[in-house]
N, C-alpha and C positions, 0 to 999 in steps of 0.2 A: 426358764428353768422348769424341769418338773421335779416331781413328787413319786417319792420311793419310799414302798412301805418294807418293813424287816422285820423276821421272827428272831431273838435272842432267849436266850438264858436271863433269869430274873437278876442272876446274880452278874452277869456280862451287863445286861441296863442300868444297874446299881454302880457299879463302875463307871461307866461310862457318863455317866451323871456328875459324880466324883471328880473323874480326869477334866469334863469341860470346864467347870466350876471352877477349876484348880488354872484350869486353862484361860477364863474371861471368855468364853465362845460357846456355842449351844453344841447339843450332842448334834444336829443336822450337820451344822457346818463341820466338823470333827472327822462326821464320815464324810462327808464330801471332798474336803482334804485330803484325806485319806486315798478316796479312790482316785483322786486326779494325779496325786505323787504314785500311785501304780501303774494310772497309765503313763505318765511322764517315762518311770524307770523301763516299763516292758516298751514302748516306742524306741528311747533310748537304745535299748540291748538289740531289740530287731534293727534297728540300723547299722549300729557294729556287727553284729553278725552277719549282714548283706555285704559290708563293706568287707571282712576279710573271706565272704565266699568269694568276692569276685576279683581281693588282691592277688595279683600274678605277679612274682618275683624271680628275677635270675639270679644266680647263683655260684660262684666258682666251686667246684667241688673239689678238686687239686689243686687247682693253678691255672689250669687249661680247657677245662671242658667250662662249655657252660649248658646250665640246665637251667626250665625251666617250671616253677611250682605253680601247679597250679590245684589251690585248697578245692576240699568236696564235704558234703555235709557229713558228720558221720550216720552212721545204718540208721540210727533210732530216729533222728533229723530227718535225714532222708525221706524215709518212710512216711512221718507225720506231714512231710510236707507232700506229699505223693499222695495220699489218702485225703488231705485236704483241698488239692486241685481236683481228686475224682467226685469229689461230695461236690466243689462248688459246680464242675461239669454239670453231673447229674440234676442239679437246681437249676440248666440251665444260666448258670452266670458265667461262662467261661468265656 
């Protein structure tokens, strides 16, 4: 494990002293919790949203045609994700 240091508000510490206490657990472990249920949820979400970039579905649109869907990021997605492959290019990690 290592060790992370953190600037808070006196009053954000004072709390957080509070909630562990309340809690049986130290403020260390409180954050740490913390950040592992964020990366838990944002893992989570990045995988649903791979999954329905790359689900393709047909589809009757009458009766008789069939089409086929296939999702795209919207612009703003898009983009971030486009700007994030040119940065990691640029660093050489592509």
């Amino acid at each position: 494990m290592k060790n992370l240091t953190i600037t808070v508000e006196d009053s954000v510490l004072e709390w957080a002293r509070i909630e562990a206490a309340r809690r049986g657990t130290s403020v260390s472990r409180m954050v740490g919790d913390f950040m592992a249920e964020m990366q838990q949820r944002e893992d989570a979400y990045e995988r649903a949203y791979l999954a329905w970039r790359t689900d393709e579905r047909t589809w009757r649109a009458d009766g008789s045609q069939e089409k086929s869907v296939a999702r795209t990021a919207s612009p703003a997605r898009a983009k971030a994700e486009k700007g994030a492959k040119k940065s990691s290019a640029s660093r050489g990690n592509a």
